[in-house]
C-alpha positions in Angstrom: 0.0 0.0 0.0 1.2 3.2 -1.1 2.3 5.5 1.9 0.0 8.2 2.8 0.9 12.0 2.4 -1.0 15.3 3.1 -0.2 19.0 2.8 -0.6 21.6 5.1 -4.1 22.6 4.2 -4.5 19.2 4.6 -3.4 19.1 8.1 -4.8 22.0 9.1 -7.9 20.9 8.4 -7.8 17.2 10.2 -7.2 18.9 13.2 -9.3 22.0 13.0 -6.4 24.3 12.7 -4.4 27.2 10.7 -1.9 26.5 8.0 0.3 28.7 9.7 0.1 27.3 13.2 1.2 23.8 11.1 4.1 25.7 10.0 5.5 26.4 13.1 5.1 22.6 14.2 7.4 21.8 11.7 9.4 24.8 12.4 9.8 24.0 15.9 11.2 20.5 15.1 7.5 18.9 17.0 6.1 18.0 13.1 8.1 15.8 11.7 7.9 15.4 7.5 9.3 14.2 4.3 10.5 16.3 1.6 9.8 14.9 -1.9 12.0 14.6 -5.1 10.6 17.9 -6.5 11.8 20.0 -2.8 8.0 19.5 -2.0 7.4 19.3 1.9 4.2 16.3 3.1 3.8 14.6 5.9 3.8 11.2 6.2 0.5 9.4 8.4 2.9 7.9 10.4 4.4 11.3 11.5 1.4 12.7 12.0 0.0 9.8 14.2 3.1 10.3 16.4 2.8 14.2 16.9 -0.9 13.4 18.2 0.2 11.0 20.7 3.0 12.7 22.0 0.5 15.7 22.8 -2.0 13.1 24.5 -4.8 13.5 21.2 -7.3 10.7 20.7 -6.6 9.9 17.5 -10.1 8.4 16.7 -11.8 11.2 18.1 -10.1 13.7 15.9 -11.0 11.3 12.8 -14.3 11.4 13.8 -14.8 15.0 14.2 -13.1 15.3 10.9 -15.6 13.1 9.0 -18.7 14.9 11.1 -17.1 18.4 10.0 -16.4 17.2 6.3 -20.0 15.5 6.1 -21.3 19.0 7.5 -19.9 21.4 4.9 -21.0 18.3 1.8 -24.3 18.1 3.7 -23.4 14.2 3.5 -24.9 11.6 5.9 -21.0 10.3 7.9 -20.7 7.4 10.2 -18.4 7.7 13.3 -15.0 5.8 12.9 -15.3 6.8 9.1 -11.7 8.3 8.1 -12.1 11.4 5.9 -11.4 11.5 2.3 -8.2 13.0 2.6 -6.7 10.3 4.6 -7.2 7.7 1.5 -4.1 6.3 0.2 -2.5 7.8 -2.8 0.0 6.6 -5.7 3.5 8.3 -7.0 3.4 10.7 -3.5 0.4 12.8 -4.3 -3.0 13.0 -2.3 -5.9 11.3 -3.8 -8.5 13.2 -5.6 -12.2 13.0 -3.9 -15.4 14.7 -3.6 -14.2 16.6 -1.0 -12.5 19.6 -1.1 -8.9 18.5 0.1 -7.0 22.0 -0.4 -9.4 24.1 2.2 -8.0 28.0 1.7 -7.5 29.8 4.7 -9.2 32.4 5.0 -6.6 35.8 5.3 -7.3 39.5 6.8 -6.6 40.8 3.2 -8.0 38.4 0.2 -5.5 37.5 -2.5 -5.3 39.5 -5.9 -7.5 38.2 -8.7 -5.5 35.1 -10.6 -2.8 34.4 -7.5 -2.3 32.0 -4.8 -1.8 31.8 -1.2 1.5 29.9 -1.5 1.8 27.0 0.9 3.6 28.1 4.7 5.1 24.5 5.1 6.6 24.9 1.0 8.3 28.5 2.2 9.9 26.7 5.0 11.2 23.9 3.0 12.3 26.9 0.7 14.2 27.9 3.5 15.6 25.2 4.8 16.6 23.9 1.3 18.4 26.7 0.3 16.2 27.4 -2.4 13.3 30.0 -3.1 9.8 28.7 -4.1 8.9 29.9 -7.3 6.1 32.6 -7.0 2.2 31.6 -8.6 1.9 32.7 -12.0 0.2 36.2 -12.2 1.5 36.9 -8.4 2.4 40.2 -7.3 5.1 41.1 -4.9 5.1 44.0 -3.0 8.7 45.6 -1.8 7.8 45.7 2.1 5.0 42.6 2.2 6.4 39.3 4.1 5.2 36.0 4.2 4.0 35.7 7.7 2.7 32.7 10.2 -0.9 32.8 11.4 -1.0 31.1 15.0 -3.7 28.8 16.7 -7.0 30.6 17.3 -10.6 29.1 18.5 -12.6 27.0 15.4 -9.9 27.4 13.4 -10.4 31.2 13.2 -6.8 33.1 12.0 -5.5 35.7 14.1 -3.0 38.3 13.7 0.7 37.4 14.3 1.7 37.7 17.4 5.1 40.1 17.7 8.4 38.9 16.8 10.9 38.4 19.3 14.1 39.9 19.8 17.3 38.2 18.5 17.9 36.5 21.1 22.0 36.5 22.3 23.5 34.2 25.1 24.2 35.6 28.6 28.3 36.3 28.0 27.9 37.3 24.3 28.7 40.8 23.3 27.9 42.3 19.9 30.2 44.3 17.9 30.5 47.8 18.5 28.3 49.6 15.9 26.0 46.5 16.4 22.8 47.9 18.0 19.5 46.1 19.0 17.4 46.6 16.0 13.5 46.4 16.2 11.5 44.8 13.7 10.4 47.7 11.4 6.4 47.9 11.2 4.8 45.0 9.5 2.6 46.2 6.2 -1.3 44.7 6.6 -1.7 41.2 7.1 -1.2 39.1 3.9 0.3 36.1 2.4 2.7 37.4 -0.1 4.3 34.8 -3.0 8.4 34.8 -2.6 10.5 35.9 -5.5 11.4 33.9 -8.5 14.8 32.2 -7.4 18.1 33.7 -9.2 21.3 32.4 -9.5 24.2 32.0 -6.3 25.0 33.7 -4.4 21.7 32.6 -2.8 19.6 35.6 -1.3 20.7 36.5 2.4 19.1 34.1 5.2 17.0 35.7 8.2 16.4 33.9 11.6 12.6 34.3 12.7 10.6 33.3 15.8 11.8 30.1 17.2 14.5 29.5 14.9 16.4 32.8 16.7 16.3 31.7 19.9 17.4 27.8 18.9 20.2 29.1 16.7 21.9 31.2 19.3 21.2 28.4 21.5 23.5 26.2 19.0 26.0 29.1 18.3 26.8 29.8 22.3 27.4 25.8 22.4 29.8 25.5 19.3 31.8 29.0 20.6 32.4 27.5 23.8 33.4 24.1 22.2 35.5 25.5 20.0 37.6 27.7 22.7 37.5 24.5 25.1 39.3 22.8 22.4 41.4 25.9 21.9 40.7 26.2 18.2 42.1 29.1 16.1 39.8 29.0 13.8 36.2 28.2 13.1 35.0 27.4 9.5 31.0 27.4 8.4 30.5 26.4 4.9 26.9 25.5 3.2 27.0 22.8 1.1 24.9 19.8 -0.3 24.4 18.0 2.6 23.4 21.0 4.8 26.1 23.3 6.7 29.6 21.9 7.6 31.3 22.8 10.8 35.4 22.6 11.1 37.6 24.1 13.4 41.7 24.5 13.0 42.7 22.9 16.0 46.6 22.4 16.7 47.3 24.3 13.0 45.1 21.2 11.7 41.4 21.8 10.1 39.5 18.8 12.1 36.0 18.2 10.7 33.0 18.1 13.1 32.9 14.4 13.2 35.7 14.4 16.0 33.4 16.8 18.3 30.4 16.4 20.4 28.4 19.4 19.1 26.6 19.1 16.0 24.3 21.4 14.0 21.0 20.7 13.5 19.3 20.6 10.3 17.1 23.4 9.5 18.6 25.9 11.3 21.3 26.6 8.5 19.7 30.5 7.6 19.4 31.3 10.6 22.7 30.2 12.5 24.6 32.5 9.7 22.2 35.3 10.1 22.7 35.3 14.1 26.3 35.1 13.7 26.1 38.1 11.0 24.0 40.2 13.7 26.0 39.6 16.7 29.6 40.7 14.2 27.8 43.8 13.4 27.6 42.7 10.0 24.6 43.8 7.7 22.5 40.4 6.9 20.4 41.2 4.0 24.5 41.2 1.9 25.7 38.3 1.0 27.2 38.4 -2.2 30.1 40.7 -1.0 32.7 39.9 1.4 32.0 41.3 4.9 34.1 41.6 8.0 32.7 42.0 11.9 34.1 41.1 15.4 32.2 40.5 19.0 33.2 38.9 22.2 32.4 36.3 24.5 33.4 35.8 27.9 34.5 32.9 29.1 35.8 31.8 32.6 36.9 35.2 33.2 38.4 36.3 30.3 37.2 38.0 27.5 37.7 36.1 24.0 37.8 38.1 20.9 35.9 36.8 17.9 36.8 38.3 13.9 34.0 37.2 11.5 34.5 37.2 7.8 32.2 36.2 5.2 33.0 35.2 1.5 30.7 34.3 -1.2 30.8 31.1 -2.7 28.5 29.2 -5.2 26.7 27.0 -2.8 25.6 30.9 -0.5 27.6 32.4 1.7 30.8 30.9 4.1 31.7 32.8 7.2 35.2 31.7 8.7 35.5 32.8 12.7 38.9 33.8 14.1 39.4 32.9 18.3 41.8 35.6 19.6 42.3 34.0 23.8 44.7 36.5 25.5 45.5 33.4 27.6 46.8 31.9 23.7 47.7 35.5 22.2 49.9 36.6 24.9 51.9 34.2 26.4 55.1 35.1 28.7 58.6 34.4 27.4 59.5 31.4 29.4 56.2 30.1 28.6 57.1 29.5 25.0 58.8 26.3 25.5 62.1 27.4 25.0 65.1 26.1 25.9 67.1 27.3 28.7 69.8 27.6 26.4 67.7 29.9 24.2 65.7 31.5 26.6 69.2 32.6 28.3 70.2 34.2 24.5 66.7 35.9 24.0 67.3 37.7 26.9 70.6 38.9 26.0 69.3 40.4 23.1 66.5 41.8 24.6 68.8 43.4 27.1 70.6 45.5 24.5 69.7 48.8 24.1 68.9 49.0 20.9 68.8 46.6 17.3 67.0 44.3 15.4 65.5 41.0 16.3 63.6 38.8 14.0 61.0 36.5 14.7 60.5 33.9 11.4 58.4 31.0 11.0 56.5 29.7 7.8 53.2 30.4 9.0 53.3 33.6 9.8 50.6 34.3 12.7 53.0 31.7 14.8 55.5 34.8 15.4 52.9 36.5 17.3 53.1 35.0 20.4 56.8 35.6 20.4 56.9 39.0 19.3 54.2 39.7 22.1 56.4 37.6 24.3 59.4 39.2 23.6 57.6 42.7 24.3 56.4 41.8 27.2 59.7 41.1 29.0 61.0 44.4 27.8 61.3 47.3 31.1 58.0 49.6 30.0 59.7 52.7 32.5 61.2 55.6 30.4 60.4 54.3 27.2 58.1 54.7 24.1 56.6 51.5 23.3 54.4 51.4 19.6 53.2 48.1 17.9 52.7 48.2 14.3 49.8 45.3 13.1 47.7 44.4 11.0 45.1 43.6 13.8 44.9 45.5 17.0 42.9 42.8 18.3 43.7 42.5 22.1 45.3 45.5 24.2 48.5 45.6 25.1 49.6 47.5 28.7 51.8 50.2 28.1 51.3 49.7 24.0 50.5 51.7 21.5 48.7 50.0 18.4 48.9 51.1 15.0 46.6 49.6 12.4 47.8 49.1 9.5 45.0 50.5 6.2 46.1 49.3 2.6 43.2 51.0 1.4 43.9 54.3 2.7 47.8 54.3 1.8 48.7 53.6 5.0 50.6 50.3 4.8 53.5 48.6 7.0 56.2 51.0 5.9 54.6 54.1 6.0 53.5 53.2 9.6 57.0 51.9 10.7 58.4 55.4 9.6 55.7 57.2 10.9 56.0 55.3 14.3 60.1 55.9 14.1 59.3 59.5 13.6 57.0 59.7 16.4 59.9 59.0 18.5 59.1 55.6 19.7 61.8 54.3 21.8 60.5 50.2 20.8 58.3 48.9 17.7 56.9 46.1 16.9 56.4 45.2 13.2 54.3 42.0 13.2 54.7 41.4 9.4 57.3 42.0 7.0 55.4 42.7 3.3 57.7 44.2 1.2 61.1 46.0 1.0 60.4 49.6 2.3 59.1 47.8 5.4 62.5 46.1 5.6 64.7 49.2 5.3 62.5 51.0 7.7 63.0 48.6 10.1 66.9 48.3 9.4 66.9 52.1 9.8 64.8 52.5 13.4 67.3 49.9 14.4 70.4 51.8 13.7 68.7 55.1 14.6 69.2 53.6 18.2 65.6 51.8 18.7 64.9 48.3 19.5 62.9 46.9 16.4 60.8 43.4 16.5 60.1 42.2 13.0 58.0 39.1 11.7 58.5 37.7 8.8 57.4 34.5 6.8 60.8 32.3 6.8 61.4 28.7 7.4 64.3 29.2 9.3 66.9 31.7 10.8 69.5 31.4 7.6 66.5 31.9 4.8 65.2 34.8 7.0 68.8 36.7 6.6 68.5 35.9 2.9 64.8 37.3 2.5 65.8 40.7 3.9 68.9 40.4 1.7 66.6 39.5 -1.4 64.2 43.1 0.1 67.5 45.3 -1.4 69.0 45.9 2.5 72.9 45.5 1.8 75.3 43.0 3.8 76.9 46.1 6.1 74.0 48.0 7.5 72.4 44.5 8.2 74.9 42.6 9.6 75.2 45.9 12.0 71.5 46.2 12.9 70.8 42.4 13.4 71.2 41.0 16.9 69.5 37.3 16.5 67.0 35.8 14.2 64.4 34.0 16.7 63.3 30.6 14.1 60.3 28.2 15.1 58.0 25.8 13.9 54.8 24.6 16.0 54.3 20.7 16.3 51.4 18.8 18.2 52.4 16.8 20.9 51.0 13.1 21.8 48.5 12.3 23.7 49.0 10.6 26.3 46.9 8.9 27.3 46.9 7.0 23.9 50.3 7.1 22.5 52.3 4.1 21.7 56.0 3.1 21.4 57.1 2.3 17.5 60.1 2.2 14.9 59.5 5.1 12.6 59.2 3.6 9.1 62.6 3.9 7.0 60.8 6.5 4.2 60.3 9.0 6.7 64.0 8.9 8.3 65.2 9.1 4.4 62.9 12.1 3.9 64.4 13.9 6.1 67.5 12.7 6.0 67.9 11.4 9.9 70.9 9.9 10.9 70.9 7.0 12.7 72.7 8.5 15.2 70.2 11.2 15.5 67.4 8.9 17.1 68.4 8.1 20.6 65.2 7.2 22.3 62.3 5.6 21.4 60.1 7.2 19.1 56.2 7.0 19.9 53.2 7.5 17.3 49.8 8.6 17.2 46.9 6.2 18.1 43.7 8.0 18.8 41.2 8.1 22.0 38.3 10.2 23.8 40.7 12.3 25.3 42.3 13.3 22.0 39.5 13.4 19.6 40.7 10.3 17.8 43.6 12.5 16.5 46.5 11.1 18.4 47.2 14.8 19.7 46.6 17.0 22.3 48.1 20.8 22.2 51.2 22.3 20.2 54.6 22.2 21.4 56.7 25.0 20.2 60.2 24.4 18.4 62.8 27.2 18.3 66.1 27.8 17.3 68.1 30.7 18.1 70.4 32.3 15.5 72.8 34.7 17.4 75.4 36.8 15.5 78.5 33.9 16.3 81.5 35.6 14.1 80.8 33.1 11.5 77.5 33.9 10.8 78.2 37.7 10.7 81.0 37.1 8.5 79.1 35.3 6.2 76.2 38.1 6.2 78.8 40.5 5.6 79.6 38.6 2.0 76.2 39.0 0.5 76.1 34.7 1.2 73.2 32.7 0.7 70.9 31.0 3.1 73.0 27.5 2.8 76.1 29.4 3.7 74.8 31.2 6.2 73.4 27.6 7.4 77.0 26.1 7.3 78.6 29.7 9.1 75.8 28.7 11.7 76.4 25.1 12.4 80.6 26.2 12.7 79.3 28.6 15.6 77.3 25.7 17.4 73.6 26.9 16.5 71.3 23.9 16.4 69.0 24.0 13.3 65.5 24.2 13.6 65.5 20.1 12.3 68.0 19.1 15.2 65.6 21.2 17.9 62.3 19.1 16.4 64.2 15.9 16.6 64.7 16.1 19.9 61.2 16.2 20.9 60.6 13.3 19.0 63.6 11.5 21.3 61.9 12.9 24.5 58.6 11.5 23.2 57.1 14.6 22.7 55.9 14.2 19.3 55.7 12.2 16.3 58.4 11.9 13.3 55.5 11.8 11.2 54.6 15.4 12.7 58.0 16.6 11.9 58.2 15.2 8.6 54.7 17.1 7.9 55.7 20.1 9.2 59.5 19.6 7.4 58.1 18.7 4.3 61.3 19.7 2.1 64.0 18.3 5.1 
């Protein structure tokens, strides 16, 4: 027997009720119902049979009303037990035709315009949560400012106006972005169905949260913020796609998918989870074809964690990517780094000299943050001008000043380090090193007598000599300015709990070119538990070497020589390479060779 299916208006009218108040059912999650090949929303008997019992409803009695209210309006002679026309079985998914009227219109404050329809509340929602936009009824009219709207439960069946439309609501903790302001529902036009707009191509039009579906998406946004800082994530990635909206978050420097996490997001709520997050980033949410950029807070245990929101357009809507700035993360102290009391002992003597330039270098970039901060941090604040230069003031610094950086108004890294320098800052912080006017401002502040810390993008110490050779600086002035070249990498460390003792595989030792020799204690791998996600890894452990100016490596600056040479001047003076310093966490069972031949791809 084919399975049964009915409509809204079919609904509705089995149980003596609005169209409207059985969209909110389903909206609400308390309707369950089945969405046909053609995007069409029914619901199945068997659903419906299980939504009356779980709200205590005879199901008999409300057969037999419907028959004696059917027979009424037909003036036909019903028995009791007799199931109404509608419920008859159909073929191929559609309801059975019968004597009966089986689409019963709902009667609306303002009457439709000659030749339209009132389109279906339970097809507008599977509009929205499909993604896509029901086409509007031939000869339909839409008005600029008219809504589709829910009608809720009144006496006999009778509609009544909507009732008001709540707040956004925002978690106790959350704060909205600074030109975000509570905005109140503008004044509703008269009370009318009006059809939806023909759908048009991606980017899909921008997604609104209403009613129920606020509160329950910042419900689920609260619970995926606070999972995401427990796990100490960096960032968090929304993306719509076929199957619905994908959560990852970059945990560790790895994108993990939401498999690996208890929090999940529930279907139907995809419009209005990106709409909330829009509104509480100050954001406008009717855009969504342009890239936008927004920031709020949370607080959490205390602390107050910084949240950047960016969207980006894509061809299956819109994807918002969530940066987690923790001050705990962000601004570590020095001997918190993980450092060596070797070079902890070295960073210090640089940081104790007057003046000069220190360089923090790491392939990813945003890793020499910490250390730069770090490094600032342990630096006397009395007497002296301090003035950061970034590209992101996004936490405050005590006794810093922050310069933000503006491409788009001319005023890039170099014109900010030479306005900073002519400000008379005694200390600056460059956190990025773009292009070569940055690099001779900083060389310049540092020979002017100022104490400059400078990021840049480098894999280690030697290639980071050779970029700022490559930026035009000549072998004199820079050998003269630079005091040390602070190299690191970040690795994840084992869990624990989990980890187990193994020979590394012979391809990964000849990949990077290992030594025998160079292995001295056992070596541990990744297994995967609770405790870890199933990743094998818990946390980061930071690897540094510490390139200080021995006399062979400023005579080899002094020549003009390359990276390799400046490697080999390097080893002469006793510096460990950044590869020897991530070795030996693997012998102390730190990490993985695996992780070290992933973040030493080229070794």
């Amino acid at each position: 027997m084919a399975e049964r299916l009915h409509n809204t208006y079919q609904v509705a009218n089995l149980l003596g009720v609005t169209p409207g108040t059985v969209a909110r059912w389903i909206r609400n999650g308390e309707l369950q119902f089945k969405r046909l090949p053609d995007e069409q929303v029914r619901i199945t008997e068997k659903h419906l049979v299980t939504f009356l019992k779980k709200r205590g409803i005879d199901i008999e009695e409300v057969m037999a009303k419907a028959v004696l209210r059917e027979g009424a309006e037909s003036g036909a002679t019903v028995t009791r037990g007799e199931r109404p026309a509608l419920m008859k079985p159909t073929e191929q998914g559609e309801p059975a035709e019968s004597g009966a009227p089986t689409e019963p219109q709902t009667p609306s404050p303002t009457p439709p315009e000659p030749g339209t329809e009132t389109p279906d509340p339970v097809e507008e929602l599977a509009a929205e949560i499909t993604g896509k936009t029901p086409a509007a009824p031939e000869g339909a009219s839409q008005s600029e400012d008219s809504q589709p709207i829910e009608l809720t439960e009144a006496p006999q069946g009778e509609p009544t106006a909507p009732a008001a439309e709540p707040e956004p609501a925002t978690p106790a903790g959350i704060v909205s972005g600074e030109s975000a302001k509570p905005q109140t529902e503008p004044a509703r036009p008269e009370v009318k169905f009006a059809p939806t707009p023909p759908p048009t191509p991606a980017p899909a039009t921008a997604p609104t949260a209403t009613g129920g579906g606020q509160e329950a998406a910042a419900q689920v946004i609260e619970a995926v913020l606070r999972d995401a800082i427990a796990h100490q994530a960096s960032y968090m990635h929304l993306a719509p796609g076929a199957d619905g909206l994908s959560l990852q978050l970059r945990i560790d420097g790895v994108l993990q998918d939401k498999v690996n996490f208890k929090t999940r997001l529930p279907a139907g709520l995809e419009g209005a989870l990106i709409a909330h997050l829009k509104s509480l980033a100050a954001i406008q949410t009717d855009i969504c074809d342009k890239p936008q950029t927004g920031k709020f807070s949370i607080d959490e245990q205390g602390r107050r964690i910084q949240l950047h929101v960016a969207t980006c357009p894509v061809t299956t809507g819109e994807k918002l990517t969530i940066r987690i700035v923790d001050p705990e993360i962000a601004l570590p102290k020095l001997d918190e780094l993980g450092l060596t009391d070797t070079d902890l002992a070295q960073i210090r003597r640089f940081l104790a000299r007057p003046s000069g330039l220190i360089v923090a270098a790491s392939a990813n970039p945003t890793s020499t943050t910490a250390t730069l901060h770090a490094m600032l941090g342990e630096l006397d604040r009395s007497g002296r001008n301090f003035t950061a230069v970034t590209k992101d003031a996004a936490l405050d610094i005590e006794g810093v000043t922050q310069s933000q950086v503006d491409p788009a108004a001319g005023f890039t890294f170099a014109s900010a380090a030479q306005a900073v320098a002519a400000a008379d800052a005694d200390v600056i912080l460059i956190s990025e090193l773009r292009d070569p006017r940055t690099a001779t401002a900083a060389v310049e502040a540092a020979l002017d007598g100022r104490m400059v810390l400078l990021g840049a993008a480098a894999p280690d110490a030697p290639q980071a000599v050779e970029l700022l050779r490559q930026m035009g600086l000549e072998p004199w002035p820079l050998s003269s300015a630079l005091l040390g070249v602070v190299a690191q990498a970040s690795a994840r460390t084992l869990c624990e709990q989990c980890k187990r003792q193994a020979t590394p595989p012979a391809e990964l030792t000849e990949q990077l070119g290992i030594p025998a020799d160079k292995l001295t204690g056992p070596t541990f791998e990744p297994v995967g538990c609770p405790r870890c996600a199933d990743t094998g890894y818990v946390g980061r452990v930071q690897i540094f070497s510490v390139m200080f100016m021995a006399p062979e490596v400023s005579a080899a600056i002094r020549s003009g020589a390359s990276a390799s040479e400046i490697a080999t001047g390097a080893r002469q003076g006793g510096i460990k390479t950044l590869l020897e310093a991530a070795l030996e966490k693997v012998n102390q069972g730190v990490t993985s060779l695996g992780e070290i031949a992933r973040i030493f791809p080229g070794a």
